[in-house]
VMD Tcl script that draws the C-alpha trace (Angstrom):
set ca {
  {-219.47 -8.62 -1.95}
  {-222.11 -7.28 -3.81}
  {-222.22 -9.89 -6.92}
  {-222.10 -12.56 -3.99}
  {-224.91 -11.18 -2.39}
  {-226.76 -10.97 -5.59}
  {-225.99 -15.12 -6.40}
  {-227.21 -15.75 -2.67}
  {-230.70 -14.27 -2.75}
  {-230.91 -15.54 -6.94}
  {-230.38 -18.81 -5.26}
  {-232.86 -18.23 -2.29}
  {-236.18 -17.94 -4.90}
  {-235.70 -21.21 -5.45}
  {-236.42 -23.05 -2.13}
  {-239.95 -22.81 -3.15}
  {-242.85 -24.97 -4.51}
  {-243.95 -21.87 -6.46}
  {-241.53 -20.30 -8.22}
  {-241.78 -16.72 -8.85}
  {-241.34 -15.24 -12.57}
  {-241.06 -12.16 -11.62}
  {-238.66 -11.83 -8.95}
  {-236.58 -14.07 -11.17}
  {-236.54 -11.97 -14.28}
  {-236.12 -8.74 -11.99}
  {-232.17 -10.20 -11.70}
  {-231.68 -11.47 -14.77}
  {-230.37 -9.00 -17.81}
  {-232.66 -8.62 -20.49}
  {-230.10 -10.52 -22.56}
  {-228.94 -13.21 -19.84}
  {-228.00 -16.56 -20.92}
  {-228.86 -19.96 -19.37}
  {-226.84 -23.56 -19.65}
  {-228.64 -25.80 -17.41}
  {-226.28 -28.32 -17.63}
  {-223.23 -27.89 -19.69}
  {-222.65 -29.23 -21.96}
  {-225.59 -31.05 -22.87}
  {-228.34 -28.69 -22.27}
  {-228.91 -25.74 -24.51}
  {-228.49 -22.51 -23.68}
  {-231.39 -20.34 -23.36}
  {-230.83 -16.77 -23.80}
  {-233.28 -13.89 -22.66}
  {-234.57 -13.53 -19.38}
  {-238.05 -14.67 -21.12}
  {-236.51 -17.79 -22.01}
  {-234.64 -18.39 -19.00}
  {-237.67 -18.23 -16.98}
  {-239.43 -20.11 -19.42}
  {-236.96 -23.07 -18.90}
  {-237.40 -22.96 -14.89}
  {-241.23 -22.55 -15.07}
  {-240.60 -26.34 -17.37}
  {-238.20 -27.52 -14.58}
  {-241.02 -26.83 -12.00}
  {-243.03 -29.00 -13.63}
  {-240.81 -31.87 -13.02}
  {-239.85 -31.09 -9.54}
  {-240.21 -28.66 -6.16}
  {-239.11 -28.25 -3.46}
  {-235.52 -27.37 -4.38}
  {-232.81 -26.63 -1.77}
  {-229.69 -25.17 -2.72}
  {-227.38 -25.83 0.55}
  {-224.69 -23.32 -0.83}
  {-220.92 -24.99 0.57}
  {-218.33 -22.56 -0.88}
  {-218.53 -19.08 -2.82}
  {-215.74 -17.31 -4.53}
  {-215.73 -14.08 -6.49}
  {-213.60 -12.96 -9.02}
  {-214.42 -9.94 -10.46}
  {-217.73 -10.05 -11.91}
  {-218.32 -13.88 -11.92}
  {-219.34 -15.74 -8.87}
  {-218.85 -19.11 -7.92}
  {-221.12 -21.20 -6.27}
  {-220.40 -25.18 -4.40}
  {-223.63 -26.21 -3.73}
  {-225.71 -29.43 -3.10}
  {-229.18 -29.12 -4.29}
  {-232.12 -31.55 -3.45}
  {-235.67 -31.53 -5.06}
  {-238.28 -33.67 -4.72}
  {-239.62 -35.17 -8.31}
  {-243.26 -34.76 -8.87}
  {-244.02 -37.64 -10.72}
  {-243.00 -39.97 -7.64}
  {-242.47 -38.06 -4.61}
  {-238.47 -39.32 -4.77}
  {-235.47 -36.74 -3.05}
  {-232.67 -36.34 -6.25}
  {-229.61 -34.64 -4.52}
  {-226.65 -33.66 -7.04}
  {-223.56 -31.65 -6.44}
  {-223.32 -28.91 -8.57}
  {-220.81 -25.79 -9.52}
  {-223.25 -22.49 -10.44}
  {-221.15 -20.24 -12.57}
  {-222.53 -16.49 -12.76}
  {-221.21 -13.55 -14.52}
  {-222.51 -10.04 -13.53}
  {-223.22 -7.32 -15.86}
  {-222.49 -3.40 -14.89}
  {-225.93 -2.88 -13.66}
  {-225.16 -5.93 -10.95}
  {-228.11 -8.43 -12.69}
  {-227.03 -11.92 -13.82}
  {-226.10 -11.80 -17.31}
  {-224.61 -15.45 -17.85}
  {-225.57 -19.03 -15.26}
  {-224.05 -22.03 -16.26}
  {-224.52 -25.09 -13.92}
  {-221.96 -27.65 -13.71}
  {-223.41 -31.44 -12.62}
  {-223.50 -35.15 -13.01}
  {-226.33 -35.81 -15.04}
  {-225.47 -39.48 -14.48}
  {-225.61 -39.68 -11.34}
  {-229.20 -38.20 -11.26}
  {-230.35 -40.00 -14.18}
  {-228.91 -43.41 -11.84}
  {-231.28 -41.81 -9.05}
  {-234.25 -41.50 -10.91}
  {-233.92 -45.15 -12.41}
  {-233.18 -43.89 -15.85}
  {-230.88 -44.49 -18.69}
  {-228.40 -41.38 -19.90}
  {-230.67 -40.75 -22.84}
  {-233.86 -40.26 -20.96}
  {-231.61 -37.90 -18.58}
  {-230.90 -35.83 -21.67}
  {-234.27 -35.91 -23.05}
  {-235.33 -34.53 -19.66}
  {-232.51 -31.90 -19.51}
  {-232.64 -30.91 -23.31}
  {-236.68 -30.69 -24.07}
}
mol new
graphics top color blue
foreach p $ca { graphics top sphere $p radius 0.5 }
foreach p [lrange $ca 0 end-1] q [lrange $ca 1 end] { graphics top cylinder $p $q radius 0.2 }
display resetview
């Protein structure tokens, strides 16, 4: 319950215009990895980095919310069903995705490994924009 818990308020600092370094890196592992979108997005490892690559995403969009629809935990990895919905900054425009959040817990209960699960296509149709300008956007 824990872990879930954990995912849940992870999940929560995002429903923000102005994200907040800190609390994120306060539950990531020192060593956590990051796949924004597998598999075409790299995966950033260190919380440094991680943060790093959300502080970017903030600069394309805000107001995210993550409407979490199902969780399951097995062990030490947590699954998350969620639609999120963010508001692009360039033109004001509402994206909404379905997604699957992956997230492995380490021993000391911070997130050690997030992979996101989404269709890129069907944002990139969304925002007007061809699958290569998607994974420009996704991969800088």
């Amino acid at each position: 319950m824990q872990h879930e818990q954990t995912v849940r308020a992870f999940l929560a600092l995002f429903h923000t215009s102005n994200l907040d370094g800190a609390a994120l890196r306060s539950m990531l592992a020192p060593d956590a990895r990051y796949q924004p979108i597998v598999p075409i997005a790299p995966v950033r490892i260190g919380a440094d980095a991680i943060c790093g690559e959300m502080e970017r995403q903030y600069k394309l969009y805000a107001d995210c919310a993550c409407d979490i629809l199902h969780v399951a935990v097995s062990g030490d990895t947590v699954f998350t069903e969620r639609v999120d919905t963010v508001r692009q900054l360039a033109n004001g425009q509402a994206t909404t995705t379905h997604v699957v959040g992956v997230f492995d817990l380490d021993g000391d209960g911070k997130i050690a490994w997030w992979r996101e699960y989404w269709d890129a296509l069907d944002c990139a149709g969304q925002l007007g924009i061809d699958d290569r300008a998607m994974r420009a956007m996704m991969c800088a």
